[in-house]
N, CA, C and O atoms as a DFTB+ gen file, in Angstrom:
648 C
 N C O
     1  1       0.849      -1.168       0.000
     2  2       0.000       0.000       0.000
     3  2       0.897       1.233       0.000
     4  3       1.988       1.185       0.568
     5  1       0.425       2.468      -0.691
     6  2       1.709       3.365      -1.177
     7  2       0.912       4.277      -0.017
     8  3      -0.231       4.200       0.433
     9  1       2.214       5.317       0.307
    10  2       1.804       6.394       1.734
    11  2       0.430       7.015       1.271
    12  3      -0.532       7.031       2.039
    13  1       0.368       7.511       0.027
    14  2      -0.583       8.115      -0.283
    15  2      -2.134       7.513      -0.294
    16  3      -3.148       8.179      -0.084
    17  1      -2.068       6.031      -0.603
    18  2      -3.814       5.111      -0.213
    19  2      -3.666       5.168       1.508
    20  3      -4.544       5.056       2.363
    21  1      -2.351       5.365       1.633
    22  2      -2.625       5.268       3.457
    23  2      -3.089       6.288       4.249
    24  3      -3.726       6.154       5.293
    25  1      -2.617       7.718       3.513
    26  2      -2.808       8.897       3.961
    27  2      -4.254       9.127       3.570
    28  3      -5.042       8.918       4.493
    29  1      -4.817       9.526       2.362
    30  2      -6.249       9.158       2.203
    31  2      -7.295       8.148       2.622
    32  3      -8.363       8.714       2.858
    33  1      -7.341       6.766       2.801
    34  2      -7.904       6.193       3.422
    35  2      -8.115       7.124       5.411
    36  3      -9.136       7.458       6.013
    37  1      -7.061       7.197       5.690
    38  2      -7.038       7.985       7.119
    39  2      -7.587       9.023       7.067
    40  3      -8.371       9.098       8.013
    41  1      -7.612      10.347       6.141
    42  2      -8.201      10.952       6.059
    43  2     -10.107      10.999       5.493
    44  3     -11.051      11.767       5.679
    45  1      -9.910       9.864       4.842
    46  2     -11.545       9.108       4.796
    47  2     -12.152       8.911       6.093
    48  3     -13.231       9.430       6.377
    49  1     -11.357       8.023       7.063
    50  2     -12.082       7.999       8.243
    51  2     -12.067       9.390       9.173
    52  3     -12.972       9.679       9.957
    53  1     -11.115      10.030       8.987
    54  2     -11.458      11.303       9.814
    55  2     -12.773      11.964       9.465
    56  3     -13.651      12.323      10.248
    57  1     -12.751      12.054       8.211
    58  2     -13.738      12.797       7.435
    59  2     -15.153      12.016       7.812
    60  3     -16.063      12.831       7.659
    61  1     -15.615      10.864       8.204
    62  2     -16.639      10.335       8.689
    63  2     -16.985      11.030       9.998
    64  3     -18.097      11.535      10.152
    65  1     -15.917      11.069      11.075
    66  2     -15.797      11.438      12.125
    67  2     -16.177      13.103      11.724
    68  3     -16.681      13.641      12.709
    69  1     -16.111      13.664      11.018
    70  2     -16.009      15.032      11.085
    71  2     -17.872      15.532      10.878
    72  3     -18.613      16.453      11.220
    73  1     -17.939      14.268      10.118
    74  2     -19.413      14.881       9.876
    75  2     -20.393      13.993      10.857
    76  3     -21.579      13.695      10.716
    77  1     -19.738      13.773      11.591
    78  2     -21.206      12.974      12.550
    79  2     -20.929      14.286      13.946
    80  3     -21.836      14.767      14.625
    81  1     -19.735      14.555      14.045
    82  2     -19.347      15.458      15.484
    83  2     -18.513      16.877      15.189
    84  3     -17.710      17.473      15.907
    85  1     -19.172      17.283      13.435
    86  2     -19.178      18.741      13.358
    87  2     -19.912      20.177      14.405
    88  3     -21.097      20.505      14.465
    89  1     -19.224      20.538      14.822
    90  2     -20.262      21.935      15.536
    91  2     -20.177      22.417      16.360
    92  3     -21.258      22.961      16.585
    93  1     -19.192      22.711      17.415
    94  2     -18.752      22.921      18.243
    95  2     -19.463      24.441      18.600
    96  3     -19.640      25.273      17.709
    97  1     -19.961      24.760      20.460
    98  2     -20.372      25.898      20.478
    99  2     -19.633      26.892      20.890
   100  3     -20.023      27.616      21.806
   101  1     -18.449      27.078      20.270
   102  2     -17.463      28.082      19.748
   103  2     -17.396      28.726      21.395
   104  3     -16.741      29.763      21.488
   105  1     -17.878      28.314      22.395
   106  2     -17.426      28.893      24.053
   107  2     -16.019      27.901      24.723
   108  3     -15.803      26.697      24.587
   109  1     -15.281      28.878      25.412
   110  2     -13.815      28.812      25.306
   111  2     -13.955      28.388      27.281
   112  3     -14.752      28.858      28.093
   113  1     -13.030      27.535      27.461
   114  2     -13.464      26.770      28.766
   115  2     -12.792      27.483      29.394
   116  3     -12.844      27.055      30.547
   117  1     -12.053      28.496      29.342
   118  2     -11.265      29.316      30.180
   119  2     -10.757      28.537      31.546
   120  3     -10.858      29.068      32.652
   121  1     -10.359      27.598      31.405
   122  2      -9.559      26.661      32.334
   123  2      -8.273      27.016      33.087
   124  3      -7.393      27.652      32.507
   125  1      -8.147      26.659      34.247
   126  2      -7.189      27.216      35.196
   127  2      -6.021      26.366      34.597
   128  3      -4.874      26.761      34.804
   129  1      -6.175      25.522      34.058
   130  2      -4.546      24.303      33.301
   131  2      -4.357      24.873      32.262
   132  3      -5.135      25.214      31.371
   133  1      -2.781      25.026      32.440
   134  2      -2.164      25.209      30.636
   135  2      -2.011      24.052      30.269
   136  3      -1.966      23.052      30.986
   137  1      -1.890      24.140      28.743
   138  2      -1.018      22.734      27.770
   139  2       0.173      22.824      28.592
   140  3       0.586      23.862      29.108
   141  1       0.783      21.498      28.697
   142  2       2.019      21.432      28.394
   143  2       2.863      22.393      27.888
   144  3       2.766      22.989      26.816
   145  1       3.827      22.512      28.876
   146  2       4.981      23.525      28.468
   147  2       6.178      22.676      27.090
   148  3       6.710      23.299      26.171
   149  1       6.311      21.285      27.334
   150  2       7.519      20.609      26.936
   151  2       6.199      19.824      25.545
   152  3       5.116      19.270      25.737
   153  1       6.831      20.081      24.438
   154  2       6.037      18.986      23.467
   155  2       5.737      17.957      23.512
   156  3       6.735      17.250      23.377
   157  1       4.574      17.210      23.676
   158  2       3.846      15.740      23.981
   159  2       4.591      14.876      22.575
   160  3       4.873      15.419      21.507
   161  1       4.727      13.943      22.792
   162  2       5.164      13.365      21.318
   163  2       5.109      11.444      22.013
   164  3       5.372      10.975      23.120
   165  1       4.815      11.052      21.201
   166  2       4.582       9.405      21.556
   167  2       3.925       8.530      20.558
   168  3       3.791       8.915      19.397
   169  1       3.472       7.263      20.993
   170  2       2.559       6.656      19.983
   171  2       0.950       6.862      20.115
   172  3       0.526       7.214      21.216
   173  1       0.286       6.715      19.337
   174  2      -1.037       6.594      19.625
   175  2      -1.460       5.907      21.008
   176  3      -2.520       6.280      21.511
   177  1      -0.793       5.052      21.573
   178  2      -1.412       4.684      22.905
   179  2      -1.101       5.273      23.887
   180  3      -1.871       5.389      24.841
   181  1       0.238       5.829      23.858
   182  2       0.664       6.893      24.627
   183  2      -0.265       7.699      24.640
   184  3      -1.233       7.622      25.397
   185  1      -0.048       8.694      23.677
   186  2      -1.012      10.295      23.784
   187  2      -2.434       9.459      24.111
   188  3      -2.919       9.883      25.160
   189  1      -3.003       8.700      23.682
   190  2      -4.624       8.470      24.565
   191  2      -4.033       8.262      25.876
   192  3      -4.505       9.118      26.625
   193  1      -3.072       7.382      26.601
   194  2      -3.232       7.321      28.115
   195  2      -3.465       8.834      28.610
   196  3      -4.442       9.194      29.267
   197  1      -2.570       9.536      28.252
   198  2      -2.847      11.384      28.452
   199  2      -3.722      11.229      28.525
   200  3      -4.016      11.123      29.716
   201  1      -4.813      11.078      27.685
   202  2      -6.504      11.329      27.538
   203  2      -7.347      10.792      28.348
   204  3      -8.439      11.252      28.681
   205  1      -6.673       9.445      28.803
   206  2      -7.625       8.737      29.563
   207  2      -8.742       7.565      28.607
   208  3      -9.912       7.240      28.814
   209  1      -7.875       7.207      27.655
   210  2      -8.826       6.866      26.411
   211  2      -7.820       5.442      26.045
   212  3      -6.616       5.676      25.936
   213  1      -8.191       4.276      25.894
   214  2      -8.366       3.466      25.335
   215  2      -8.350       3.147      23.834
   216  3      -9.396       2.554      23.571
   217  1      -7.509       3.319      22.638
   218  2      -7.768       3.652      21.632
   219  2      -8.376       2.430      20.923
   220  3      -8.023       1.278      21.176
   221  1      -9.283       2.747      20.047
   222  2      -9.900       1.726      19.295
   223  2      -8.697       1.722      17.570
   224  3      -8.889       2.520      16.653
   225  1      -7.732       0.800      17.557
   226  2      -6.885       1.147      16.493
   227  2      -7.101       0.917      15.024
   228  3      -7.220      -0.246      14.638
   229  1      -7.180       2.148      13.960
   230  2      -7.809       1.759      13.251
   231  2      -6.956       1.438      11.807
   232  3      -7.347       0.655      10.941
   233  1      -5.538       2.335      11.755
   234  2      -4.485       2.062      11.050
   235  2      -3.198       1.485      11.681
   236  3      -2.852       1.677      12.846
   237  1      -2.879       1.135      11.240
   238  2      -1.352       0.471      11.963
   239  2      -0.366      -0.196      10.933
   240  3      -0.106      -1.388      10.769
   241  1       0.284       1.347      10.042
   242  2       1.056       1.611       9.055
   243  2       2.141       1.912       9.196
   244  3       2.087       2.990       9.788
   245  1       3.722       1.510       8.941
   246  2       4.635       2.366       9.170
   247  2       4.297       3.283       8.773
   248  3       3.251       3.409       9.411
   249  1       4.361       4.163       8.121
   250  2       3.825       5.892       7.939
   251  2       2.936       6.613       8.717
   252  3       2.981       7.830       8.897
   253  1       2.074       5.785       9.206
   254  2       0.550       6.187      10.288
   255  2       0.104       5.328      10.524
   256  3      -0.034       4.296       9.867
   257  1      -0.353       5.716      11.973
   258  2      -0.758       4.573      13.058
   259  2      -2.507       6.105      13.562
   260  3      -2.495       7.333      13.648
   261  1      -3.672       5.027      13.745
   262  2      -4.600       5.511      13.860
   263  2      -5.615       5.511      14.625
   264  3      -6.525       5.077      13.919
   265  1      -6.161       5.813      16.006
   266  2      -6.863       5.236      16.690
   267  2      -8.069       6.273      17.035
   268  3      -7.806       7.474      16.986
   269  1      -9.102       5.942      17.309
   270  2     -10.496       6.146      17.719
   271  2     -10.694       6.747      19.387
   272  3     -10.191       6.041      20.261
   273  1     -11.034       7.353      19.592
   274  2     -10.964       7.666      21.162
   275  2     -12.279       8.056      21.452
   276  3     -12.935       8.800      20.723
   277  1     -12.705       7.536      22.575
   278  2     -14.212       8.526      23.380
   279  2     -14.257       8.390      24.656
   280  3     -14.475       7.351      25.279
   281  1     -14.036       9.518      25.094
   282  2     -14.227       9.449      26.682
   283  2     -14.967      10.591      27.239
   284  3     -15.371      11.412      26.416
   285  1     -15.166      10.754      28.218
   286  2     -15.926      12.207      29.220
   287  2     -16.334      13.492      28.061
   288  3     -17.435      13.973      27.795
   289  1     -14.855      13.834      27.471
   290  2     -14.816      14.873      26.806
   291  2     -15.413      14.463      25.470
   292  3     -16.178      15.296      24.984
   293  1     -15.274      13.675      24.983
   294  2     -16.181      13.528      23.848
   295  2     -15.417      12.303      22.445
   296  3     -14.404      11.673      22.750
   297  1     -15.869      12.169      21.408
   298  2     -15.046      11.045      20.595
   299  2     -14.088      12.095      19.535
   300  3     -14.536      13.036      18.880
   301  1     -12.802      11.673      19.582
   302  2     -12.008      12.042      18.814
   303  2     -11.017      10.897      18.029
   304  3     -11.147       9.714      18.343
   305  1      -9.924      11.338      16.891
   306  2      -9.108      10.439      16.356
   307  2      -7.858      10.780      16.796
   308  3      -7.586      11.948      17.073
   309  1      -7.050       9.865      16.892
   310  2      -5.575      10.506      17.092
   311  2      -4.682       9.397      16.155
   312  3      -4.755       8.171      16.076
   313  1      -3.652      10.571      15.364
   314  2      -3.267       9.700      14.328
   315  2      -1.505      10.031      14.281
   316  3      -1.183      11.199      14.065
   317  1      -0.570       9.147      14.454
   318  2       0.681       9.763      14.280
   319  2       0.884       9.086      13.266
   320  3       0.295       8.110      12.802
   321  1       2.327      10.031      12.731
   322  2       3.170      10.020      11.619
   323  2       4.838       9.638      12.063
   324  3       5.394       9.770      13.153
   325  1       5.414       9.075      10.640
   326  2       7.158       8.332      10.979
   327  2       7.434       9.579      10.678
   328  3       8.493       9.872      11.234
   329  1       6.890      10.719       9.899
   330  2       7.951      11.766       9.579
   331  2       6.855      12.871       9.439
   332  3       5.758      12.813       8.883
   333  1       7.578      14.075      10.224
   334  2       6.753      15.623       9.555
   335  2       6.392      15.797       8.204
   336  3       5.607      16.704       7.928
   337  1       6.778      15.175       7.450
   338  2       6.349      15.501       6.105
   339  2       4.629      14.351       5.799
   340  3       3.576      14.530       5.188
   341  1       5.154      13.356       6.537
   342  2       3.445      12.484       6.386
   343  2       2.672      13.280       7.043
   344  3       1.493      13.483       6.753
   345  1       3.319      13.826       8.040
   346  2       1.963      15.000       8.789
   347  2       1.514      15.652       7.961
   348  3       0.324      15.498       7.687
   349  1       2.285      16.599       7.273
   350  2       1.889      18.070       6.464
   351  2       0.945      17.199       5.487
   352  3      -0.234      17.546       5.566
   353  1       1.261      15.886       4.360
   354  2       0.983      15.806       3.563
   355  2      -0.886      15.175       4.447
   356  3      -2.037      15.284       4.023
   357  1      -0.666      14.931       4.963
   358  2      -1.926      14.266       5.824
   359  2      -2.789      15.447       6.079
   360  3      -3.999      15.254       5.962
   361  1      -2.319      16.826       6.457
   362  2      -2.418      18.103       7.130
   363  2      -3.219      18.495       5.580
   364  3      -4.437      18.353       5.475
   365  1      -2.722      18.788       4.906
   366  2      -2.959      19.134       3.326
   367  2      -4.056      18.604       2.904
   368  3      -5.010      19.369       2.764
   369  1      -4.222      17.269       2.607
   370  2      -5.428      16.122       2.242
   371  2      -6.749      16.462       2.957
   372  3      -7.737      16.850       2.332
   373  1      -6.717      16.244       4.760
   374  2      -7.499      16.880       5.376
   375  2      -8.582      17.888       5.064
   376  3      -9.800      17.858       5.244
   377  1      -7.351      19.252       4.276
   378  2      -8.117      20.775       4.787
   379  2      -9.456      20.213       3.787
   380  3     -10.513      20.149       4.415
   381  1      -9.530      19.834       2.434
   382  2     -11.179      19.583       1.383
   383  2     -12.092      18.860       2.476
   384  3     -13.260      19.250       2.483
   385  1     -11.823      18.080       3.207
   386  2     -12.556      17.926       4.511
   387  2     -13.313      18.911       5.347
   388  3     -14.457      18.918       5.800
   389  1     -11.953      20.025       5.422
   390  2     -12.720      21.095       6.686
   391  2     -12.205      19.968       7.910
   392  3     -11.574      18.911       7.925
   393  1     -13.016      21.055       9.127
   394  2     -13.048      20.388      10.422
   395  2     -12.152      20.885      11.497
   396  3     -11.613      21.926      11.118
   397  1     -11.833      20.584      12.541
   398  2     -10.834      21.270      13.770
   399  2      -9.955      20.027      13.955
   400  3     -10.338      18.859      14.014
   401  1      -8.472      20.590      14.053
   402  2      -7.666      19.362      14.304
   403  2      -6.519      20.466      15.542
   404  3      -6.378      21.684      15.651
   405  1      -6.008      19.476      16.155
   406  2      -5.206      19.653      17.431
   407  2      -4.254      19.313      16.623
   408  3      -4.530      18.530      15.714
   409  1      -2.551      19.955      16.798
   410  2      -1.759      19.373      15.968
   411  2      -0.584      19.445      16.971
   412  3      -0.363      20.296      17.832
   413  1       0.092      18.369      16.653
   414  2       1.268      18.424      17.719
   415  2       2.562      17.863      17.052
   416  3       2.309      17.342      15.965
   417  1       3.880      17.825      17.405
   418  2       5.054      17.232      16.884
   419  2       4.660      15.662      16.541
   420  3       4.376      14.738      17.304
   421  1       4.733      15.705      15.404
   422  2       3.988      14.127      14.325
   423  2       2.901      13.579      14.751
   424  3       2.795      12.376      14.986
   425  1       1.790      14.623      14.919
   426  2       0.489      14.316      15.552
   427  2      -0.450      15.089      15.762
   428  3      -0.333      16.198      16.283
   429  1      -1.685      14.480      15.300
   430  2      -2.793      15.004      15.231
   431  2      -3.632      14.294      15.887
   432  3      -3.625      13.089      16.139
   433  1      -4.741      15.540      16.292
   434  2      -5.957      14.764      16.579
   435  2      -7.200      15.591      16.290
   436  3      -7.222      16.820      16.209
   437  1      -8.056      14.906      16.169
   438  2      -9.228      15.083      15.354
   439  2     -10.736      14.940      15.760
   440  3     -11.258      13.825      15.773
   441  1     -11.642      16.408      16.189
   442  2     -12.664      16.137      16.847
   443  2     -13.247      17.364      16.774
   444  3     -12.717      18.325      16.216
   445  1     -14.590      17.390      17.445
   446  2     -15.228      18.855      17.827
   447  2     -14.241      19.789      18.717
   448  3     -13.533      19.486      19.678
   449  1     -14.460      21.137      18.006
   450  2     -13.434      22.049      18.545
   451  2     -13.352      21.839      20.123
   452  3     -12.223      21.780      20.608
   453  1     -14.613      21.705      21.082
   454  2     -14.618      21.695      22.574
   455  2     -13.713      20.556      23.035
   456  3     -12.879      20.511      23.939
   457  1     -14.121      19.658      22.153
   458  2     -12.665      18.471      22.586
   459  2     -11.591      18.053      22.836
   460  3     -11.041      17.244      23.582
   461  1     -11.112      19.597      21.149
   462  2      -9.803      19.296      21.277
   463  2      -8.865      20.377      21.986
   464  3      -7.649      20.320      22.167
   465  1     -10.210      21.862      22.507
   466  2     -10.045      22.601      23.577
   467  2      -9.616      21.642      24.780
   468  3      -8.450      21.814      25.135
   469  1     -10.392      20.583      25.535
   470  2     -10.097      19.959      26.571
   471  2      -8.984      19.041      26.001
   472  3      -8.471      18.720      27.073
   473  1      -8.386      18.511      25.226
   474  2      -7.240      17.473      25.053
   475  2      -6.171      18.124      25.034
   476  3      -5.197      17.373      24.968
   477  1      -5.826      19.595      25.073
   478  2      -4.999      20.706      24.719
   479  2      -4.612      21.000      25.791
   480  3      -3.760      21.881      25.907
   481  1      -5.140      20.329      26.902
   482  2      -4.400      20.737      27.980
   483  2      -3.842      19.247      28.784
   484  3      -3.379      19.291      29.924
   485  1      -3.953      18.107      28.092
   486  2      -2.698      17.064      28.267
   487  2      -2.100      17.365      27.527
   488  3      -1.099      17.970      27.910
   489  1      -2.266      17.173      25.981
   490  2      -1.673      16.762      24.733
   491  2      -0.910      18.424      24.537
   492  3       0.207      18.277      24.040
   493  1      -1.069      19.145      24.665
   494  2      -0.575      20.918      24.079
   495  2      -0.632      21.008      22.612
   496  3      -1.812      21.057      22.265
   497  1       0.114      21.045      21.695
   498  2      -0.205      21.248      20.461
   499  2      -0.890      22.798      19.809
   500  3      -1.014      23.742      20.589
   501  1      -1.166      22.899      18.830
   502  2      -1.910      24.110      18.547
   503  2      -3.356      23.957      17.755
   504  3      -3.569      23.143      16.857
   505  1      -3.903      24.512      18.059
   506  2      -5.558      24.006      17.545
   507  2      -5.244      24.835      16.418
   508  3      -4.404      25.734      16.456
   509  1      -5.960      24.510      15.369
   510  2      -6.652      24.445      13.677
   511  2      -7.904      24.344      13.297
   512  3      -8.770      23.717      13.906
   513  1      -8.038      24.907      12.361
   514  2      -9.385      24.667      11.636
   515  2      -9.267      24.646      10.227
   516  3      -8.705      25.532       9.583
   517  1      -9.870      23.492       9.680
   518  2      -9.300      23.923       7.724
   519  2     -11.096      24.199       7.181
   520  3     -11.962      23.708       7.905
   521  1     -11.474      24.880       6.086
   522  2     -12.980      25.258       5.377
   523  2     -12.993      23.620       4.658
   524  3     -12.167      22.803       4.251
   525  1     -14.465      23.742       4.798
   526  2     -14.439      22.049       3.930
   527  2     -15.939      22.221       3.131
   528  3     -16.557      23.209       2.733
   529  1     -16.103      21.319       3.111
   530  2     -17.104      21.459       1.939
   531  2     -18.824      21.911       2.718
   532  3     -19.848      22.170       2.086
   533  1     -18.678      21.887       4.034
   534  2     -19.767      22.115       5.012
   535  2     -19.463      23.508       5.726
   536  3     -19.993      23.829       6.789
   537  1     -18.250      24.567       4.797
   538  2     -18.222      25.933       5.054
   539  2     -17.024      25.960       6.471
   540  3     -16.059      25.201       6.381
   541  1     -17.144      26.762       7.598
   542  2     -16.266      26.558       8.217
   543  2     -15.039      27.724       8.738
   544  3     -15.386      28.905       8.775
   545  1     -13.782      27.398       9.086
   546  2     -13.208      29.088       9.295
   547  2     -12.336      28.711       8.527
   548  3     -11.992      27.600       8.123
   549  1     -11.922      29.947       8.310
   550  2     -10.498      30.242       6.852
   551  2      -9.603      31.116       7.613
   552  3      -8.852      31.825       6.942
   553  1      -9.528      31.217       9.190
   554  2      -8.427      31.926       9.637
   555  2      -7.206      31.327       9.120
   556  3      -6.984      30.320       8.447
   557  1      -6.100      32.711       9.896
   558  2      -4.851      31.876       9.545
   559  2      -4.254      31.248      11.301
   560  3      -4.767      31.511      12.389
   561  1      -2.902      30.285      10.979
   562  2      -2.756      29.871      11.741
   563  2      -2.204      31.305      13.135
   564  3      -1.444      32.265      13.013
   565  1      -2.761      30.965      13.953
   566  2      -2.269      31.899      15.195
   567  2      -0.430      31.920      15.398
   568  3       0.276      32.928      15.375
   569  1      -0.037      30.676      15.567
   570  2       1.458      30.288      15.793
   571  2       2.504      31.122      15.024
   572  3       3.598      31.453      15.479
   573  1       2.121      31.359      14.045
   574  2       2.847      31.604      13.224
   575  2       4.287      30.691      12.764
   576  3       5.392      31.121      12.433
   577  1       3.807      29.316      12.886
   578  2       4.908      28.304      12.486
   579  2       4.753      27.633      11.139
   580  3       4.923      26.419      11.028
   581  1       4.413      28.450      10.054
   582  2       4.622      28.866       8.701
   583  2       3.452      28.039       8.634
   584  3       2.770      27.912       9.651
   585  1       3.031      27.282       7.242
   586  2       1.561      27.088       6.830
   587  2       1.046      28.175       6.139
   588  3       1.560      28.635       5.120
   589  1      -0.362      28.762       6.887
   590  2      -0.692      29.358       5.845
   591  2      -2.016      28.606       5.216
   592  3      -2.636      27.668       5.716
   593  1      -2.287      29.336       3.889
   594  2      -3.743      28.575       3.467
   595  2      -4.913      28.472       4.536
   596  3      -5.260      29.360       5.315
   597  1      -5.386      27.338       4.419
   598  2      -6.582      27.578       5.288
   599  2      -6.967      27.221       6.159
   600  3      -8.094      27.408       6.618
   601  1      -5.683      26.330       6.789
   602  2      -5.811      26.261       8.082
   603  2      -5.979      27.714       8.895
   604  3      -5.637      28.836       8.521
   605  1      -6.672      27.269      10.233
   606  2      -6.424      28.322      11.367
   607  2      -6.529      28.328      12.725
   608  3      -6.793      27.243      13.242
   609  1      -6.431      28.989      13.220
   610  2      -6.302      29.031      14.571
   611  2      -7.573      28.726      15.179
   612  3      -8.554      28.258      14.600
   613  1      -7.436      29.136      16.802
   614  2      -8.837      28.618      17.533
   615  2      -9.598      29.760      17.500
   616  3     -10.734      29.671      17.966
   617  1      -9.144      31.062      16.950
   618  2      -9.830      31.814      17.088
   619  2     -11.519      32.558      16.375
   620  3     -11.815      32.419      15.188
   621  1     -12.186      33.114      17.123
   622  2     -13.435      33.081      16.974
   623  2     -14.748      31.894      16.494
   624  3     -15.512      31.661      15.558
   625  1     -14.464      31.506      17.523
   626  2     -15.529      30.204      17.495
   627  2     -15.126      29.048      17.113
   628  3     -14.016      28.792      16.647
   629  1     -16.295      28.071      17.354
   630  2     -16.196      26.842      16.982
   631  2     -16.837      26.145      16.018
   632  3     -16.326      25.076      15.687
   633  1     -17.951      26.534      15.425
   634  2     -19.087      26.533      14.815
   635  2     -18.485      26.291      13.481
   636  3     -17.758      27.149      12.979
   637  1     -18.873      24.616      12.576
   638  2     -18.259      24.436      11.005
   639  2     -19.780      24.892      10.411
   640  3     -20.035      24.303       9.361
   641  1     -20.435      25.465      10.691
   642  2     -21.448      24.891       9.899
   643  2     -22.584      23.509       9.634
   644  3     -22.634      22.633      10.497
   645  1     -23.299      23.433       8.613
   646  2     -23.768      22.077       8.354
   647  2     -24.530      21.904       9.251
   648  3     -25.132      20.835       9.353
């Protein structure tokens, strides 16, 4: 299987996930915990223990490894990559999707914005949003750790549409 049926197929299942738990009500939990100061980085079972989540695994690719999560806070995906560049290219594929993704050093995760508000303070990372075909935000990224296009930040709301 070539990176690219692997990277699309993954992004197929996100994209299921995106449209059953699109919509977030764009209110900000103003929580007394920061993210993580030091970058989270691990395997998919790792970053769920953070979560408290059990992963249901749904790829298990050298290139990407993929698991299912639902707990308290709500159901999300968490998907790592062997290299930053499977991220970006994964990152890229995504945005015709739309949706809110948490992004972290070779890792993503994938859910309603309130979710990945609450996973942001095990996991740290920087929240995103890409426009998808159900409308959505077209900010730019807050970080300013290059990108660009249509990803964006957490800012002003949560709300994709649809």
């Amino acid at each position: 299987m070539t990176v690219r049926a692997v990277v699309r197929g993954a992004v197929f299942a996100v994209a299921g996930l995106m449209a059953v738990g699109c919509g977030g009500s764009g209110r900000d939990r103003g929580g007394a915990e920061a993210a993580p100061s030091a970058p989270v980085t691990g395997t998919v079972e790792q970053l769920a223990a953070r979560t408290s989540c059990e992963p249901n695994l749904q790829i298990d690719a050298a290139e990407l490894r993929q698991g299912a999560c639902r707990t308290g806070a709500g159901r999300y995906v968490l998907a790592t990559f062997a290299t930053h560049q499977g991220q970006q290219r994964w990152l890229r594929e995504a945005q015709a999707y739309g949706g809110s993704y948490l992004v972290g050093r070779r890792w993503v995760a994938v859910g309603d914005t309130e979710v990945l508000r609450t996973l942001r303070f095990r996991l740290g990372g920087e929240l995103e949003s890409a426009q998808g075909p159900h409308g959505g935000h077209g900010e730019h990224r807050a970080s300013g750790h290059g990108g660009g296009g249509h990803r964006g930040s957490d800012r002003g709301g949560g709300h994709h549409g649809g």
